[in-house]
N, CA, C and O atoms as a GROMACS GRO file, in nm:
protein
  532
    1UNK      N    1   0.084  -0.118   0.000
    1UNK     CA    2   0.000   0.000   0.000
    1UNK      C    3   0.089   0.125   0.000
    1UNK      O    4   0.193   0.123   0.065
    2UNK      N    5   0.056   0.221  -0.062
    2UNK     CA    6   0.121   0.335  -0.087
    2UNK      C    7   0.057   0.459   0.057
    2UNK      O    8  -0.036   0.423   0.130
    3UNK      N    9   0.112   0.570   0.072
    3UNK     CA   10   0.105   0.608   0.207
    3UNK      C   11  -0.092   0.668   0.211
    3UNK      O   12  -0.175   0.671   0.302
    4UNK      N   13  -0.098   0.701   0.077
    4UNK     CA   14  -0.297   0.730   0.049
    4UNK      C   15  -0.364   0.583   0.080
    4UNK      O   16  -0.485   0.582   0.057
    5UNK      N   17  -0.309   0.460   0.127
    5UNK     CA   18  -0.397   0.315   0.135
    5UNK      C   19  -0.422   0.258  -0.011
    5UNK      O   20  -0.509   0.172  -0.023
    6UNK      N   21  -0.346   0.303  -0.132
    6UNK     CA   22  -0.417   0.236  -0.253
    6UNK      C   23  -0.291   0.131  -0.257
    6UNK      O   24  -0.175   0.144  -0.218
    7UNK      N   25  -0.375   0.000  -0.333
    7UNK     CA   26  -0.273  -0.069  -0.311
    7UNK      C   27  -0.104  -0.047  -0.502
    7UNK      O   28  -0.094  -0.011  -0.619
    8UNK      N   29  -0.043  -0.091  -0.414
    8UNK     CA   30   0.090  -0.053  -0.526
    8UNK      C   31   0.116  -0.198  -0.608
    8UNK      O   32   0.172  -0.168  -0.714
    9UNK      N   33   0.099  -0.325  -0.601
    9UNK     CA   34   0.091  -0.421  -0.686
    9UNK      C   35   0.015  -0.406  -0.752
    9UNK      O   36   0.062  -0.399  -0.865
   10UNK      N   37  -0.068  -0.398  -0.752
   10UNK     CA   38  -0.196  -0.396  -0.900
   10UNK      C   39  -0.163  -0.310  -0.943
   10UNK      O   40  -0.144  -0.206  -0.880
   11UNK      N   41  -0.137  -0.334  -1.118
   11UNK     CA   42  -0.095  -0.267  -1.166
   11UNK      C   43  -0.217  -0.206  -1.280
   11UNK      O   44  -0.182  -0.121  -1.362
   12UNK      N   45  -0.379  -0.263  -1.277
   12UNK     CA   46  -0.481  -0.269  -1.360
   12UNK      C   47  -0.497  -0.048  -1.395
   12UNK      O   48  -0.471   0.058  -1.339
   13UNK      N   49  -0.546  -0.092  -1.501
   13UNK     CA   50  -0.597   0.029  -1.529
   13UNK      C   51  -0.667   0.110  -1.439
   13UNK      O   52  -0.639   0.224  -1.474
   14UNK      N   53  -0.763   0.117  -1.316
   14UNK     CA   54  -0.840   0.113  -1.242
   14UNK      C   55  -0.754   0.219  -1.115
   14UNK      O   56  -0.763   0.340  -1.094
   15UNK      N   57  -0.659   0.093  -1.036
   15UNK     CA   58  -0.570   0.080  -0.983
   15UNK      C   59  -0.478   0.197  -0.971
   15UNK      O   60  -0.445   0.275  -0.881
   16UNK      N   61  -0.446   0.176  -1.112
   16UNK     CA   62  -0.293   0.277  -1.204
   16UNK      C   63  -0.356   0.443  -1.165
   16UNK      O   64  -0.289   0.533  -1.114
   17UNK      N   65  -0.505   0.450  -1.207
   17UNK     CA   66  -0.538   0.604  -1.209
   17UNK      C   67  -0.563   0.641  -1.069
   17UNK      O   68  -0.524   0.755  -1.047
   18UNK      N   69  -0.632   0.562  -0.931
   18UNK     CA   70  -0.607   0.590  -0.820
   18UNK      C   71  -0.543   0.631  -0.776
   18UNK      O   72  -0.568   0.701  -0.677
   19UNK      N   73  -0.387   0.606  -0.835
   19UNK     CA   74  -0.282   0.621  -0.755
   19UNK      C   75  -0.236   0.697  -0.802
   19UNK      O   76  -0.117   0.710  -0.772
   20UNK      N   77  -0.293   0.794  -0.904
   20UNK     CA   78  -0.232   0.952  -0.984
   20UNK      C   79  -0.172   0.916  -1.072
   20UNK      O   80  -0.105   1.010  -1.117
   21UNK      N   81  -0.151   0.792  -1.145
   21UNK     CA   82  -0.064   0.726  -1.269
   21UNK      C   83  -0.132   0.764  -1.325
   21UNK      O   84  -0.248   0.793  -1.295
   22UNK      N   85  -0.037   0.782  -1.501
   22UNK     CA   86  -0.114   0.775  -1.640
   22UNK      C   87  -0.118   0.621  -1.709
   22UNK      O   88  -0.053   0.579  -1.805
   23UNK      N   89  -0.208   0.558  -1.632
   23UNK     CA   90  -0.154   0.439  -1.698
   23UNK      C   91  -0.112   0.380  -1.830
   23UNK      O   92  -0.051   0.274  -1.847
   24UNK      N   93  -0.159   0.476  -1.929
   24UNK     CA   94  -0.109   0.495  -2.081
   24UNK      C   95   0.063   0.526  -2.098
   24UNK      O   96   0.129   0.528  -2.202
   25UNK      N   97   0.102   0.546  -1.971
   25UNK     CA   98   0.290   0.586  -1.986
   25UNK      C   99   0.348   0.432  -1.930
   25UNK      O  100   0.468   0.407  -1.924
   26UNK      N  101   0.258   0.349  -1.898
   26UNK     CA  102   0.357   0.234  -1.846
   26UNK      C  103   0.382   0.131  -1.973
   26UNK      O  104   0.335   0.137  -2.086
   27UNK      N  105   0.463   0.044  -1.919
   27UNK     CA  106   0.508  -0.027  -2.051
   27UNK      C  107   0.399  -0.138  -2.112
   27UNK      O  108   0.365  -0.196  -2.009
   28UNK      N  109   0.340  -0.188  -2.199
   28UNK     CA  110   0.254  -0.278  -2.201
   28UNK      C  111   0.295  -0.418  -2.128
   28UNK      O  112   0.203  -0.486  -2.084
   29UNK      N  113   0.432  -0.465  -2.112
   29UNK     CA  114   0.478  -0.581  -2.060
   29UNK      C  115   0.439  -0.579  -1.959
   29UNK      O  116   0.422  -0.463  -1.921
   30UNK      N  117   0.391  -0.713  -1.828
   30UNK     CA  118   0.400  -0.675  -1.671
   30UNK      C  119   0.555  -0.690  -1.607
   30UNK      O  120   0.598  -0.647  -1.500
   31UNK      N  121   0.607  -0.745  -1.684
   31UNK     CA  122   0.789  -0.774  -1.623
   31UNK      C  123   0.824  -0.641  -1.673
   31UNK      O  124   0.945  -0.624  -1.660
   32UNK      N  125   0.767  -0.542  -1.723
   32UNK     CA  126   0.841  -0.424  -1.800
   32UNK      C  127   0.907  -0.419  -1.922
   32UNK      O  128   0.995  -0.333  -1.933
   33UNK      N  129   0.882  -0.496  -2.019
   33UNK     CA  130   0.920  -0.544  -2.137
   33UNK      C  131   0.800  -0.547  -2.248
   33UNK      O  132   0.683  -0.527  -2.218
   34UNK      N  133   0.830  -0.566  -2.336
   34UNK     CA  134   0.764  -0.579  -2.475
   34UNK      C  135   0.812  -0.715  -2.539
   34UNK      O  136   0.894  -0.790  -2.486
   35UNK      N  137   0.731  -0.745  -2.697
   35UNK     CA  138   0.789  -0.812  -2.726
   35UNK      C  139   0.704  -0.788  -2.897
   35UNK      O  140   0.592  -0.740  -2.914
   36UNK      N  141   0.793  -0.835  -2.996
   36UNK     CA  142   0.752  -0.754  -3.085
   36UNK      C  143   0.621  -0.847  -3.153
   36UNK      O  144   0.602  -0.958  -3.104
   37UNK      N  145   0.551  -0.810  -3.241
   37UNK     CA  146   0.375  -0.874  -3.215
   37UNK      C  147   0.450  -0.905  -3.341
   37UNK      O  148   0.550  -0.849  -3.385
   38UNK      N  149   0.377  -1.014  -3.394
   38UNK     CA  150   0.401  -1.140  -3.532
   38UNK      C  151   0.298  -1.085  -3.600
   38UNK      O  152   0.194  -1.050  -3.543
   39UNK      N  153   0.317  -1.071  -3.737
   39UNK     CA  154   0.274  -1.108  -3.827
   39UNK      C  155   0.083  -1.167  -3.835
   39UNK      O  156  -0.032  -1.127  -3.852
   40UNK      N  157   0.189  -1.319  -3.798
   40UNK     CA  158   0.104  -1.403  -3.760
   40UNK      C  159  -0.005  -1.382  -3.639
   40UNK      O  160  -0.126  -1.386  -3.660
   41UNK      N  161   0.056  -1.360  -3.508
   41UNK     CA  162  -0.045  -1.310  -3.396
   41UNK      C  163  -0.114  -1.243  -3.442
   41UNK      O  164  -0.231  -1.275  -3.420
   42UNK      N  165  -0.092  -1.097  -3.546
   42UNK     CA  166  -0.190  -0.985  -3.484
   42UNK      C  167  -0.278  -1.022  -3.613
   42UNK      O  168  -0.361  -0.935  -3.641
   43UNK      N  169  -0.277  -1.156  -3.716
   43UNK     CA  170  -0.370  -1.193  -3.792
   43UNK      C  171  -0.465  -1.314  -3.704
   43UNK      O  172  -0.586  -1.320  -3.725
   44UNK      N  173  -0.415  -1.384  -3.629
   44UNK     CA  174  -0.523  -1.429  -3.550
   44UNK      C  175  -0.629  -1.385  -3.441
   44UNK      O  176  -0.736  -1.433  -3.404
   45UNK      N  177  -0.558  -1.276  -3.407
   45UNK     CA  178  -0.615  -1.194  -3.261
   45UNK      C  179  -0.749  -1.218  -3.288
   45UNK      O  180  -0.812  -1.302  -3.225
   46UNK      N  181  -0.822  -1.117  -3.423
   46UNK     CA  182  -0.953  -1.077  -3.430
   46UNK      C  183  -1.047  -1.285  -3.487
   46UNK      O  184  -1.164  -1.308  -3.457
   47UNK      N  185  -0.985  -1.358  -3.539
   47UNK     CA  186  -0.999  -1.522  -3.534
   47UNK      C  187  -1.070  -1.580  -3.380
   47UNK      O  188  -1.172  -1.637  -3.341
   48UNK      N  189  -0.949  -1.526  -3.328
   48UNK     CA  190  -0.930  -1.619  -3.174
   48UNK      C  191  -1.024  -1.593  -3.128
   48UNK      O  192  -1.090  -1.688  -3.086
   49UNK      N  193  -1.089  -1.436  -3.108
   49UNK     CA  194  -1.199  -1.335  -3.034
   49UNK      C  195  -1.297  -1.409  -3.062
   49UNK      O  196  -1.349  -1.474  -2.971
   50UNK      N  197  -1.352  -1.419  -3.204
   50UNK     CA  198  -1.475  -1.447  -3.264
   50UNK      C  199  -1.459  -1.620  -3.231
   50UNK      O  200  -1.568  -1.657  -3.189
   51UNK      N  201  -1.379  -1.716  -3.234
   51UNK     CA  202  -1.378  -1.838  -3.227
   51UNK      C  203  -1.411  -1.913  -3.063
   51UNK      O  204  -1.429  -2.028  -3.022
   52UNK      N  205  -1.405  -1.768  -2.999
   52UNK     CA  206  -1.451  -1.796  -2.864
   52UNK      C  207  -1.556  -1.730  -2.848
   52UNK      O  208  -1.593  -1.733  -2.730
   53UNK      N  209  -1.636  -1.656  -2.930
   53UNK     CA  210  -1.766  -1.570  -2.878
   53UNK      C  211  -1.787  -1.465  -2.784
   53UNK      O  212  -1.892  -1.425  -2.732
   54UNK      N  213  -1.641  -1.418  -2.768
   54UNK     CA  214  -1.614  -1.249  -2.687
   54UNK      C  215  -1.646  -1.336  -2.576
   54UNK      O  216  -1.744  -1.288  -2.518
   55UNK      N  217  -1.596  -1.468  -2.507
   55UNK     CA  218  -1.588  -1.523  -2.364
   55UNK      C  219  -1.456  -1.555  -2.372
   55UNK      O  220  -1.386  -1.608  -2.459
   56UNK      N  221  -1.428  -1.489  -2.207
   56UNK     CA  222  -1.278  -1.537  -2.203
   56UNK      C  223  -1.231  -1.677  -2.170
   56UNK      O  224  -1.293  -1.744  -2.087
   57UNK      N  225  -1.131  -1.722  -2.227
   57UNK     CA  226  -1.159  -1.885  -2.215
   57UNK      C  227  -1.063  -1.910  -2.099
   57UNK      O  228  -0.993  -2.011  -2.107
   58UNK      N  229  -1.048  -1.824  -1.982
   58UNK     CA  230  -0.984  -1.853  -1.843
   58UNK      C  231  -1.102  -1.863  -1.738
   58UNK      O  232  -1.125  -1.962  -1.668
   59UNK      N  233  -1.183  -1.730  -1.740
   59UNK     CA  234  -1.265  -1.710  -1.604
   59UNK      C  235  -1.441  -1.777  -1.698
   59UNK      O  236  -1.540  -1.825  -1.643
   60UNK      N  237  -1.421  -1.755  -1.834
   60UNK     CA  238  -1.628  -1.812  -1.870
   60UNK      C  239  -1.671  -1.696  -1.864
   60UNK      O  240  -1.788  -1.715  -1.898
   61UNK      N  241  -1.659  -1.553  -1.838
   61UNK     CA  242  -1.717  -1.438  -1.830
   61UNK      C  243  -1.711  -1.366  -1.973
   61UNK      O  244  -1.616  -1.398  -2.045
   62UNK      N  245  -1.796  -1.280  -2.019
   62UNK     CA  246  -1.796  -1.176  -2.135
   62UNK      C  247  -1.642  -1.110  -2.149
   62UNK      O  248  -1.594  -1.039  -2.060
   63UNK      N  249  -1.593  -1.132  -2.235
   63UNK     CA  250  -1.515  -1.001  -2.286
   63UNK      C  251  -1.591  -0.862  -2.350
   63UNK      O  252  -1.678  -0.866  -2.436
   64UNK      N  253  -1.544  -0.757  -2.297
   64UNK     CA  254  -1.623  -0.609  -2.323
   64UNK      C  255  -1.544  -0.564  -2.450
   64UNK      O  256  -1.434  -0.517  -2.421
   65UNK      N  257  -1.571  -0.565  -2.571
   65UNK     CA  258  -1.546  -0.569  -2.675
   65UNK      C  259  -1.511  -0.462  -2.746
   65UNK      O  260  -1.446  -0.459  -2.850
   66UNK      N  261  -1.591  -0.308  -2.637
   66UNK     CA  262  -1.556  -0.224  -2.676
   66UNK      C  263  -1.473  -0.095  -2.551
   66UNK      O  264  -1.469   0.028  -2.562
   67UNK      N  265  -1.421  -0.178  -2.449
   67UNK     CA  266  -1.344  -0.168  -2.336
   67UNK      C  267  -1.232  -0.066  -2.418
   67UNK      O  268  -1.213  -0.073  -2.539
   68UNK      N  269  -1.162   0.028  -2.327
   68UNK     CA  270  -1.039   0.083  -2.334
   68UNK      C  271  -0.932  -0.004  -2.343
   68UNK      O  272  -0.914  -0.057  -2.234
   69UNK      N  273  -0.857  -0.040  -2.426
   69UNK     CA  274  -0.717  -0.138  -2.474
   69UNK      C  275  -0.664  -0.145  -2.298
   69UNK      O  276  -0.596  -0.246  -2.277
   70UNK      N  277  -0.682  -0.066  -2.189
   70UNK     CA  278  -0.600  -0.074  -2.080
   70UNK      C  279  -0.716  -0.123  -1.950
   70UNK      O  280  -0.688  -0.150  -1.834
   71UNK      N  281  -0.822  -0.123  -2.002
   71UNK     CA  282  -0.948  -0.169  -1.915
   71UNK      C  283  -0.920  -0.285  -1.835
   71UNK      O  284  -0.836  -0.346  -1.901
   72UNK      N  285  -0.946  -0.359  -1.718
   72UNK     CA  286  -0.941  -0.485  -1.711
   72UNK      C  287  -0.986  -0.590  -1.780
   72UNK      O  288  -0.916  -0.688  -1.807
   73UNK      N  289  -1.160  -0.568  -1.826
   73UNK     CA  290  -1.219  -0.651  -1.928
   73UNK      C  291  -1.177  -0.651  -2.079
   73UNK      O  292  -1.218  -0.729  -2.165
   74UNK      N  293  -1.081  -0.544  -2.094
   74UNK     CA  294  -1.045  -0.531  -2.280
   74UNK      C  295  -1.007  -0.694  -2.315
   74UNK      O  296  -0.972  -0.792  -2.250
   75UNK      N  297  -1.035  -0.665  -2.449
   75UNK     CA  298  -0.994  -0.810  -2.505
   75UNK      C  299  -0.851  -0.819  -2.536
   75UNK      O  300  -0.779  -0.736  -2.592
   76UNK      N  301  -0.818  -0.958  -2.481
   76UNK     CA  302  -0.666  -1.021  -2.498
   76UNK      C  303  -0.630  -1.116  -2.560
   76UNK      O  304  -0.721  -1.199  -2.560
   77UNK      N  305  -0.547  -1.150  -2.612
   77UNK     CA  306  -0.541  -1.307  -2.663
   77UNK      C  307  -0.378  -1.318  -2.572
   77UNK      O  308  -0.281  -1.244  -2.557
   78UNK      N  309  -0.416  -1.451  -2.528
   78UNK     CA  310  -0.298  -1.519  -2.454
   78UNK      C  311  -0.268  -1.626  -2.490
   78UNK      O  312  -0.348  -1.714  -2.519
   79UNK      N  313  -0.149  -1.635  -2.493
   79UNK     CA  314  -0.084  -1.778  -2.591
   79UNK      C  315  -0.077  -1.890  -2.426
   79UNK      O  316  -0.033  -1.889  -2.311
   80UNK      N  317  -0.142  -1.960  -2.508
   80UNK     CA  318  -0.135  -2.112  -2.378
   80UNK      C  319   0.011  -2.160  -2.343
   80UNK      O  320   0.043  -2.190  -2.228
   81UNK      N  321   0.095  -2.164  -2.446
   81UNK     CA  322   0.228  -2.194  -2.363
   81UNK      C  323   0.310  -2.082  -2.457
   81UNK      O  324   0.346  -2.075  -2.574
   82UNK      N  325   0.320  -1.995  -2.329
   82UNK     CA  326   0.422  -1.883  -2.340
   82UNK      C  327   0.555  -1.900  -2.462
   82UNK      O  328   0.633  -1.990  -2.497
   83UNK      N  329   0.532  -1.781  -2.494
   83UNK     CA  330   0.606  -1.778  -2.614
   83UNK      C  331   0.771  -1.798  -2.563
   83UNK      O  332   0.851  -1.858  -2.635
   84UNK      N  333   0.819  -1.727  -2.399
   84UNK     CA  334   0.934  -1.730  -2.364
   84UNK      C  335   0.976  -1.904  -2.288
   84UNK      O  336   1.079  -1.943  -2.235
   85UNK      N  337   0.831  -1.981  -2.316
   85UNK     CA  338   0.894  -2.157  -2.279
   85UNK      C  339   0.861  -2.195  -2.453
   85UNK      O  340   0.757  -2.260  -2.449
   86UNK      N  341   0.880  -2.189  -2.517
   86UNK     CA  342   0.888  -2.259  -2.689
   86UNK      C  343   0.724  -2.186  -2.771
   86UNK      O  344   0.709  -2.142  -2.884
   87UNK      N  345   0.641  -2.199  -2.674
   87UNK     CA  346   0.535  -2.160  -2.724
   87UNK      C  347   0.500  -2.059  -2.869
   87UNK      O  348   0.585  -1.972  -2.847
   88UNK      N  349   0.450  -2.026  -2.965
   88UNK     CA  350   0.435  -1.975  -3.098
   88UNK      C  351   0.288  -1.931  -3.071
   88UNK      O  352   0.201  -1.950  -2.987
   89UNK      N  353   0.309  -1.854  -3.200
   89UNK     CA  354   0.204  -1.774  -3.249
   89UNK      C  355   0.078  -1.863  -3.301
   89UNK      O  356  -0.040  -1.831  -3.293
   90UNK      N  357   0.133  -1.987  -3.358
   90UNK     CA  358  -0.034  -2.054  -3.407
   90UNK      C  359  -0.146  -2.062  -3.347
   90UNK      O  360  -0.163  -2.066  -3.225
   91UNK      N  361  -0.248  -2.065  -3.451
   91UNK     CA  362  -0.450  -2.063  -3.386
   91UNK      C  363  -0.418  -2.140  -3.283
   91UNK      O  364  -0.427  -2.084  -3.173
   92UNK      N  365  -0.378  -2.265  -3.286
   92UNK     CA  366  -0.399  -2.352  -3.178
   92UNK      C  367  -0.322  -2.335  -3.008
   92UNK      O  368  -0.340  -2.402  -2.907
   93UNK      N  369  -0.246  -2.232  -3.032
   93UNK     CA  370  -0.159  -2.180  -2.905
   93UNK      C  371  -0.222  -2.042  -2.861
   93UNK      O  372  -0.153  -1.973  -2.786
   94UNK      N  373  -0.362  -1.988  -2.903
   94UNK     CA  374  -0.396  -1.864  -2.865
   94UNK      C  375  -0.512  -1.881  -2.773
   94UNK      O  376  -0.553  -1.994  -2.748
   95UNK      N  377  -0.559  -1.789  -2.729
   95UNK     CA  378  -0.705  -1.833  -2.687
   95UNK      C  379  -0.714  -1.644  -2.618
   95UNK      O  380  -0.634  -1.555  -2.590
   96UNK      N  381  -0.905  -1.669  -2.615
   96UNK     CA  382  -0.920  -1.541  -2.623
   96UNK      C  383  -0.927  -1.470  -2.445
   96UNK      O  384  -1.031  -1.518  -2.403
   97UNK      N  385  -0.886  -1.410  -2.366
   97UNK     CA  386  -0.921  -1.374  -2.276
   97UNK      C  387  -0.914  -1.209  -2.220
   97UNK      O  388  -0.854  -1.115  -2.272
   98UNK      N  389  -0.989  -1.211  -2.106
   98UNK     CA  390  -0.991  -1.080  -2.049
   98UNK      C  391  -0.824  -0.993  -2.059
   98UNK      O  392  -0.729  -1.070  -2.048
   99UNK      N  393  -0.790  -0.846  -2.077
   99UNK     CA  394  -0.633  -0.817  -2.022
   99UNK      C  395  -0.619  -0.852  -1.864
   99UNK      O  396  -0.506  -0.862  -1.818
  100UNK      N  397  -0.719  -0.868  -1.790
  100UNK     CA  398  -0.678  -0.903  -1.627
  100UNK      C  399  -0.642  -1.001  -1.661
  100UNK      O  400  -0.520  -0.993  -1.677
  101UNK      N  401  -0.702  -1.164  -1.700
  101UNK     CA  402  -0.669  -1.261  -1.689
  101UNK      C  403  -0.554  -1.289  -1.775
  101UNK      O  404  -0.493  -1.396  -1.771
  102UNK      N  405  -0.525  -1.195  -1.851
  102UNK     CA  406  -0.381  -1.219  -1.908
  102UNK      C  407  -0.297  -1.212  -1.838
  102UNK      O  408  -0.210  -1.292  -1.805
  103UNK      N  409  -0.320  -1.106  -1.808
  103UNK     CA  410  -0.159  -1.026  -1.701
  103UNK      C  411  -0.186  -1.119  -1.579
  103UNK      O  412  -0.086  -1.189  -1.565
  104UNK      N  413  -0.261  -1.142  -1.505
  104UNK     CA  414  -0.248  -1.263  -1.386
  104UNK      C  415  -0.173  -1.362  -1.411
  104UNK      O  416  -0.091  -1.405  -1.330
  105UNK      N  417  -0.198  -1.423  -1.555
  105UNK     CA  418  -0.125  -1.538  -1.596
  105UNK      C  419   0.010  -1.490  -1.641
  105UNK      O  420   0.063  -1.587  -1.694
  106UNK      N  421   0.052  -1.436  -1.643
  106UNK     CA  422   0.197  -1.405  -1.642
  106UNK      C  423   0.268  -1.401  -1.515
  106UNK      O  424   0.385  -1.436  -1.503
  107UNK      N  425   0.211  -1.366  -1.444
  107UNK     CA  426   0.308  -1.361  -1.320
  107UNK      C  427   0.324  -1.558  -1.298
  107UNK      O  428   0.251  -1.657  -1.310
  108UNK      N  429   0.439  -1.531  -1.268
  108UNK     CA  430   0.488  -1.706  -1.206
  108UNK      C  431   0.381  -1.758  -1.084
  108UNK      O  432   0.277  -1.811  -1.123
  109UNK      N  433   0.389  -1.753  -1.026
  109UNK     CA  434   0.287  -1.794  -0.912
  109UNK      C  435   0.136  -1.802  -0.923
  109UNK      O  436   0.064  -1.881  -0.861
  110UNK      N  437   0.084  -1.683  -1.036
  110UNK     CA  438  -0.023  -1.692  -1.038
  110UNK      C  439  -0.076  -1.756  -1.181
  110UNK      O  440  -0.167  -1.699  -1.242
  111UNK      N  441  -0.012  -1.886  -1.236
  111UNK     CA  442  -0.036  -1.966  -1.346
  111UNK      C  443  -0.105  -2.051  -1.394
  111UNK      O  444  -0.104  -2.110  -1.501
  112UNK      N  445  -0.200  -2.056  -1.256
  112UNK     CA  446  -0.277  -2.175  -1.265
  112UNK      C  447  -0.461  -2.116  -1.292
  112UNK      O  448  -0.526  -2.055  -1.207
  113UNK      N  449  -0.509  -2.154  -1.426
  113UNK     CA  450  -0.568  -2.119  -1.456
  113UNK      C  451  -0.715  -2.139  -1.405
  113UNK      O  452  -0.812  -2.118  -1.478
  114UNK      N  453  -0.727  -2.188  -1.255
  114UNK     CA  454  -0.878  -2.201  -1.184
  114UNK      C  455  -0.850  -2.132  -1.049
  114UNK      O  456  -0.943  -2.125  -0.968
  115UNK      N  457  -0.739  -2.086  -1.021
  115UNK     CA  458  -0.707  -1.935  -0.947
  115UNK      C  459  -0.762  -1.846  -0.965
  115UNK      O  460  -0.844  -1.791  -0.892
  116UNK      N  461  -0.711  -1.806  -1.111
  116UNK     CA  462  -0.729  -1.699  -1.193
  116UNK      C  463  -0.863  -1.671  -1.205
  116UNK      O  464  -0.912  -1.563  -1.170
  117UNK      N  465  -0.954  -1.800  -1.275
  117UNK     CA  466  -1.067  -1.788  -1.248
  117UNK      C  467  -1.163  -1.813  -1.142
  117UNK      O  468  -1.283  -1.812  -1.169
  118UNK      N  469  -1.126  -1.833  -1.036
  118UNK     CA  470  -1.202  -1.783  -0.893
  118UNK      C  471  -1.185  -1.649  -0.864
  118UNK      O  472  -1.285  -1.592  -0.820
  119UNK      N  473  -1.054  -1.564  -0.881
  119UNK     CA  474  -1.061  -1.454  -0.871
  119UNK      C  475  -1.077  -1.370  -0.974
  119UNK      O  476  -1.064  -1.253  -0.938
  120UNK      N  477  -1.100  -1.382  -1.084
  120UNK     CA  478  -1.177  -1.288  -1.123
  120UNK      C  479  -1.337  -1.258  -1.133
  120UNK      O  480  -1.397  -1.153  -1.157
  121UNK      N  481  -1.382  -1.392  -1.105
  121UNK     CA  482  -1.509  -1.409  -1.070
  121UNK      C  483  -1.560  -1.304  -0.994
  121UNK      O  484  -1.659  -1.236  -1.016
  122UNK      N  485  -1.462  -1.297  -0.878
  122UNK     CA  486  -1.455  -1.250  -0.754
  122UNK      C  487  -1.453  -1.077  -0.784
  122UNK      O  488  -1.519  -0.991  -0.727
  123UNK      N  489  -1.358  -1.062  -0.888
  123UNK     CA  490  -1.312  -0.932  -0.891
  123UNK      C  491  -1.418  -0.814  -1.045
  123UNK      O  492  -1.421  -0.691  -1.057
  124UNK      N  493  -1.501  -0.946  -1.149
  124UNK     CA  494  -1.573  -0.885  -1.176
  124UNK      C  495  -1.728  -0.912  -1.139
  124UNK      O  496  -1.814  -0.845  -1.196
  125UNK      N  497  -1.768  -1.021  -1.033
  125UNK     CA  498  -1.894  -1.026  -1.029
  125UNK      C  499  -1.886  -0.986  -0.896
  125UNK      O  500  -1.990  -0.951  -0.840
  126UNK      N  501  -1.772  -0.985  -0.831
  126UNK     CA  502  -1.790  -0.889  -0.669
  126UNK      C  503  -1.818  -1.087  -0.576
  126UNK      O  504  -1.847  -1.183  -0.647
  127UNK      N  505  -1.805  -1.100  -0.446
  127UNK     CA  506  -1.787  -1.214  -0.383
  127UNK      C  507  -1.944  -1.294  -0.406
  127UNK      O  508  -1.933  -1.416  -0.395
  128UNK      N  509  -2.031  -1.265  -0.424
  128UNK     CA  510  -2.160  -1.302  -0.448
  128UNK      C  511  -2.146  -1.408  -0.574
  128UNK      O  512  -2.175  -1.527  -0.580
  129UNK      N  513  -2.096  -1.324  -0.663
  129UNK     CA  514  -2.063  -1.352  -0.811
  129UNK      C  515  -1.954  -1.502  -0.860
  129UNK      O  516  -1.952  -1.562  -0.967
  130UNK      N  517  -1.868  -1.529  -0.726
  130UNK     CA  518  -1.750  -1.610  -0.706
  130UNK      C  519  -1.802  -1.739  -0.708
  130UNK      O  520  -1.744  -1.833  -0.761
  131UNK      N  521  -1.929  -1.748  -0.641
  131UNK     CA  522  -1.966  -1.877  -0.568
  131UNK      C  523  -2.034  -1.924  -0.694
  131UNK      O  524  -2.127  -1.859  -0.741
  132UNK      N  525  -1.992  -2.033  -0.751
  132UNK     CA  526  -2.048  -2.137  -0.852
  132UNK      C  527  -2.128  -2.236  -0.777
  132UNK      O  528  -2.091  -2.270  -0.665
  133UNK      N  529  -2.273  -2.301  -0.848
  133UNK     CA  530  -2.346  -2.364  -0.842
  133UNK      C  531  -2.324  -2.445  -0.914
  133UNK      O  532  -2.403  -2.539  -0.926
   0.00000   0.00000   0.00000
């Protein structure tokens, strides 16, 4: 927590402007890095979206389609096995999800993809929203 109580790990769009950030000046990477977009990727992106029906295929929730690129709900495509362990650009290595549930899945610890989706459950349907039937 920063000395105003907002917290300083989250780095979400939301988050970023609380805390007097422009979140448009940070780097798109969460390690602080980039990496340069393929060819190939940025011809599947709009594929992957529609081949999942604007649902993210981590948490089962809507992707907001017409979200701010830095929104939590904006649409993402995340490659199932990371491009920095062998992983590639092909249809079959993409899948469509929320930018939260992207960037969660990047961090090391937080990789496991029914984490991710308990908490975002949590974080876009609020704790009510979490509890599956």
């Amino acid at each position: 927590m920063d000395n105003a109580g907002r917290p300083t790990e989250c780095q979400c769009f939301e988050c970023a402007r609380a805390r007097g950030e422009d979140p448009q000046q940070r780097s798109t990477g969460s390690r602080g890095h980039t990496r340069k977009v393929t060819v190939e990727f940025r011809r599947n992106r709009d594929h992957i979206l529609e081949r999942a029906g604007w649902i993210c295929e981590i948490c089962q929730l809507p992707i907001d389609r017409d979200a701010h690129p830095l929104h939590d709900r904006a649409p993402s495509v995340d490659h199932i096995i990371p491009v920095r362990e062998g992983g590639s650009d092909d249809f079959d290595n993409l899948r469509a999800t929320h930018r939260w549930c992207n960037i969660r899945r990047e961090h090391p610890y937080d990789g496991y993809d029914q984490q991710i989706l308990e908490d975002a459950r949590t974080r876009f349907l609020g704790p009510e929203g979490a509890r599956r039937d």
